[in-house]
NUROZA-441317 format. One record per residue (C-alpha): x, z, y; chain; residue in one letter. Coordinates in pm, 1 decimal. Each point is the difference from the previous one (the first is absolute). Layout:
// residues N
+----------+----------+----------+------+-------+
!       xx !       zz !       yy ! kese ! tormi !
+----------+----------+----------+------+-------+
!        X !        Z !        Y !    A !     a !
...
+----------+----------+----------+------+-------+
//
This chain:
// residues 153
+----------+----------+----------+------+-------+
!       xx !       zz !       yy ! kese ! tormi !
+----------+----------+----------+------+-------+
!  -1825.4 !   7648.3 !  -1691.8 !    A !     x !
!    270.3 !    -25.2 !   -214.2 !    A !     x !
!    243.3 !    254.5 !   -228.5 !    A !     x !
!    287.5 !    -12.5 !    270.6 !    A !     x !
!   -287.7 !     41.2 !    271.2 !    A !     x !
!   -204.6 !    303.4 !   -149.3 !    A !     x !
!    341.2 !    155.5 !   -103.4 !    A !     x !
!    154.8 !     51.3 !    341.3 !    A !     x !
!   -337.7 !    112.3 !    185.2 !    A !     x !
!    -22.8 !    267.0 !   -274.3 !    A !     x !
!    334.8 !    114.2 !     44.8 !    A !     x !
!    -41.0 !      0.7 !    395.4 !    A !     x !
!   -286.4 !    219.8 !    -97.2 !    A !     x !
!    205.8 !    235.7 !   -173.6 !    A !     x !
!    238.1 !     -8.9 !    272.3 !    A !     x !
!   -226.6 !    141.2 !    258.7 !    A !     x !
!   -170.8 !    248.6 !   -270.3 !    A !     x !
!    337.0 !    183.1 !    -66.2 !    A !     x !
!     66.3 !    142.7 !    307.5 !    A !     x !
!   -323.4 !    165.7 !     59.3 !    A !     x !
!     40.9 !    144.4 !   -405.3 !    A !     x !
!     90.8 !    351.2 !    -28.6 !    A !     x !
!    269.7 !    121.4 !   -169.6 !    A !     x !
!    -37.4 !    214.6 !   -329.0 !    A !     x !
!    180.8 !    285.1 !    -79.9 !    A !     x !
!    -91.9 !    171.6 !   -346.5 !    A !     x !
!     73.2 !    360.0 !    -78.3 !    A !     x !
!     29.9 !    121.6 !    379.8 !    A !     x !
!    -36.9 !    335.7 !    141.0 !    A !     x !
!     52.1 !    170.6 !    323.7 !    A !     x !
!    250.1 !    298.0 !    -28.9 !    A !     x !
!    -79.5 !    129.5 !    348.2 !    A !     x !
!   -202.0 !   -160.3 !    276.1 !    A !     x !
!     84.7 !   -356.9 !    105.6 !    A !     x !
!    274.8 !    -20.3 !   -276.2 !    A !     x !
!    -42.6 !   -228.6 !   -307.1 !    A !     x !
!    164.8 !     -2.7 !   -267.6 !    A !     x !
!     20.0 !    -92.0 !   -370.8 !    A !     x !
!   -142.0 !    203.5 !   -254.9 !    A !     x !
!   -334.1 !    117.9 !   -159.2 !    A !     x !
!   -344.7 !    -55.6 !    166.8 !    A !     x !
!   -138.8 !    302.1 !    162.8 !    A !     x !
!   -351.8 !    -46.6 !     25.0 !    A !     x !
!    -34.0 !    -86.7 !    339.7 !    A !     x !
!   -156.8 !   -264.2 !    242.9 !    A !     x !
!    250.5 !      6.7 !    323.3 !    A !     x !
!    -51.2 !   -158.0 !    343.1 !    A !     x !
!    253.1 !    -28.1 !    272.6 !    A !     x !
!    -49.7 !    -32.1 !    352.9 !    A !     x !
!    294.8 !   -210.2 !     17.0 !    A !     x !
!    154.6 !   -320.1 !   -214.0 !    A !     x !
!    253.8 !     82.5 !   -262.9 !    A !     x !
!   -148.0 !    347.8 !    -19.8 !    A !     x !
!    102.8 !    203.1 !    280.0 !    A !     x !
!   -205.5 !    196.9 !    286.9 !    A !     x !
!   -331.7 !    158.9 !    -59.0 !    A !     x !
!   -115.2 !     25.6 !   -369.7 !    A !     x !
!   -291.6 !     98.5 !   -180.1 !    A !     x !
!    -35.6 !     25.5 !   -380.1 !    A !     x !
!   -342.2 !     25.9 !   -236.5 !    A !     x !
!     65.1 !    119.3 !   -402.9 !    A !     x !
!   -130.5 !   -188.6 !   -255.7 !    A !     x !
!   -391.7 !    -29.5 !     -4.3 !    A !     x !
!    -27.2 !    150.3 !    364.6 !    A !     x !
!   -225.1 !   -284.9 !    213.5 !    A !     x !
!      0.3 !     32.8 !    379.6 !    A !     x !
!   -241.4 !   -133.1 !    214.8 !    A !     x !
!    129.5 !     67.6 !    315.3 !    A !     x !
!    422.3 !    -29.4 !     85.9 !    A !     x !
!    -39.4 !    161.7 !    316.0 !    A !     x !
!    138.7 !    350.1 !   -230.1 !    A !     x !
!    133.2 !     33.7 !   -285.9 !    A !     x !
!    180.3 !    287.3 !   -201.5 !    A !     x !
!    305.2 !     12.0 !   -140.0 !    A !     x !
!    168.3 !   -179.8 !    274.0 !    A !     x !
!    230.6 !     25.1 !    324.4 !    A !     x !
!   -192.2 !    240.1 !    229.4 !    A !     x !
!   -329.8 !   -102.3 !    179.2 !    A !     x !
!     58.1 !   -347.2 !   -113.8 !    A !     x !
!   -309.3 !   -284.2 !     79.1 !    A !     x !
!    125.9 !   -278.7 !   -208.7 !    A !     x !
!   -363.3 !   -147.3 !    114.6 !    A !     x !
!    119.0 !   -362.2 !     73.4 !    A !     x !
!    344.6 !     83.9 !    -31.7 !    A !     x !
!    196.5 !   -104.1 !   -365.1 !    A !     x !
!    260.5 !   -235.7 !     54.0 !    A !     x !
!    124.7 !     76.6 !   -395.5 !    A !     x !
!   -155.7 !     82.7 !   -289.3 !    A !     x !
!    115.7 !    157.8 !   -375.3 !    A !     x !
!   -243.6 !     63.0 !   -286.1 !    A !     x !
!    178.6 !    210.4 !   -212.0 !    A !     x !
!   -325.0 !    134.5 !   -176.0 !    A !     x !
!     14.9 !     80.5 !   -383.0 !    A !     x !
!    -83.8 !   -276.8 !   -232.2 !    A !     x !
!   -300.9 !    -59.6 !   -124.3 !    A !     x !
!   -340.4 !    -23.1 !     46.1 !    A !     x !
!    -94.8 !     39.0 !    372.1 !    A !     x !
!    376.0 !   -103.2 !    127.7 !    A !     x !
!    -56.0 !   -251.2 !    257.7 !    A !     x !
!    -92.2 !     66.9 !    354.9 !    A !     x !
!   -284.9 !   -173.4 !    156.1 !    A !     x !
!     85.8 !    -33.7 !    400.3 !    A !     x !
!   -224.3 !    -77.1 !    302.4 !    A !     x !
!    -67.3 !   -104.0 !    314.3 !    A !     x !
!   -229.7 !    260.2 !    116.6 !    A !     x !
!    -73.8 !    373.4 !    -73.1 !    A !     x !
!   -251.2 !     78.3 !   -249.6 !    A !     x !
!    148.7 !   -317.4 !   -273.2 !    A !     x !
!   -171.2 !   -260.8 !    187.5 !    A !     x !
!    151.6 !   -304.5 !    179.9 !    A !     x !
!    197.5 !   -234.3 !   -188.0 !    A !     x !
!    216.5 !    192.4 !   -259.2 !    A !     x !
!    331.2 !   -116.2 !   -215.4 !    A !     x !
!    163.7 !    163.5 !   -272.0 !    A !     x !
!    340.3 !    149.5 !    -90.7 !    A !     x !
!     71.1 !     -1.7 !   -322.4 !    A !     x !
!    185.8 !    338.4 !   -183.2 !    A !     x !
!    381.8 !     -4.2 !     27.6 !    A !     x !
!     -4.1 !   -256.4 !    310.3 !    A !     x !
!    237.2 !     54.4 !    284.1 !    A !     x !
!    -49.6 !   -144.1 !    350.0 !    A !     x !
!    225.4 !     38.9 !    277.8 !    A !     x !
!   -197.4 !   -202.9 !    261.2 !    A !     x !
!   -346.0 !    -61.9 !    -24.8 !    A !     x !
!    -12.8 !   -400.3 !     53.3 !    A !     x !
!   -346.2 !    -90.9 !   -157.0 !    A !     x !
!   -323.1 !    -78.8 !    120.2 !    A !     x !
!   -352.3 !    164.7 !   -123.0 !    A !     x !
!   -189.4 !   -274.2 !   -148.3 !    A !     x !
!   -224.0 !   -253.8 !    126.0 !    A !     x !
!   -287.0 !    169.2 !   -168.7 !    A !     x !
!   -274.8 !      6.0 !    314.6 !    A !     x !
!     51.3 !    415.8 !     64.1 !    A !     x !
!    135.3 !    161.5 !    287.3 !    A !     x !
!    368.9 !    -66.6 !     55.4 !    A !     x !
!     21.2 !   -296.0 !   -172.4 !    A !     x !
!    294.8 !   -223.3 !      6.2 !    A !     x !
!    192.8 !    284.7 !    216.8 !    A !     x !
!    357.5 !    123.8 !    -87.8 !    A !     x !
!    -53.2 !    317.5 !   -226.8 !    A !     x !
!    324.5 !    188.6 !    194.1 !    A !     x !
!   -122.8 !    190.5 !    247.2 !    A !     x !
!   -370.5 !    -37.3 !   -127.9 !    A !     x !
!    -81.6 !    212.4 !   -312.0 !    A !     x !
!   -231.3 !    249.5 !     53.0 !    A !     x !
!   -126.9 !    122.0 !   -340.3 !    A !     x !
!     68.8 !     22.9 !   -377.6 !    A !     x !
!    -62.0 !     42.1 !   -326.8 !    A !     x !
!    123.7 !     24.4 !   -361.6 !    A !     x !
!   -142.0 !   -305.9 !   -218.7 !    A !     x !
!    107.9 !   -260.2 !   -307.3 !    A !     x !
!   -119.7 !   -258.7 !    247.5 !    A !     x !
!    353.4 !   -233.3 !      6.2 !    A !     x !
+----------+----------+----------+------+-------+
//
């Protein structure tokens, strides 16, 4: 192949990467439920039920794992986010322990990704990993079941 060649079938790469790329917001918090807004980090994990944060929430402080969605405190009443987060915000407090390790099934197993601290997703529109566990290659909205705290990104 030549220059000209390898150059345009990397950008055409990067073309169909981008839209699939979450957005980053740094220094986000949420000043009531399903409202973002600038400002300080509050030391939260937050799931939505819906994109662009809206409908059914659930939220996790910093350091609090969760095996199981199907409850959760400190969120909308009687929420099951089990299989349910359409958008995501890890506003957890710098630092050791600030990234959020997601998965497939309950318990951390299946395939797992990872949202790093300060990131800001509207609409989940990734796929787990090809990695040979449970819910592999599958969209990750509407399929996250468990979590938990890490410095795994």
């Amino acid at each position: 192949m030549n220059k000209t060649t390898i150059a345009a079938t990397a950008l055409a790469f990067t073309a169909l990467a981008l839209p699939t790329t979450p957005g980053i917001a740094q220094a986000t918090t949420v000043n009531s439920p399903g409202t973002i807004s600038t400002a300080a980090v509050d030391g939260y994990f937050y799931a939505w039920e819906n994109r662009d944060h809206s409908g059914d929430w659930c939220r996790w402080p910093s350091g609090v794992d969760d095996p199981d969605w199907s409850t959760c405190s400190g969120s909308s009443p009687n929420v099951n986010m089990n299989g349910k987060a359409s958008a995501l915000a890890n506003l957890g407090y710098p630092g050791t322990y600030d990234d959020v390790d997601l998965y497939f099934s309950s318990n951390y197993l299946g395939s797992g990704m990872c949202v790093r601290n300060g990131l800001y997703i509207s609409l989940l529109t990734v796929y787990f990993p090809w990695d040979g566990k449970r819910g592999q290659g599958q969209w990750a909205n509407d399929n996250i079941t468990s979590h938990r705290w890490s410095n795994n990104c």
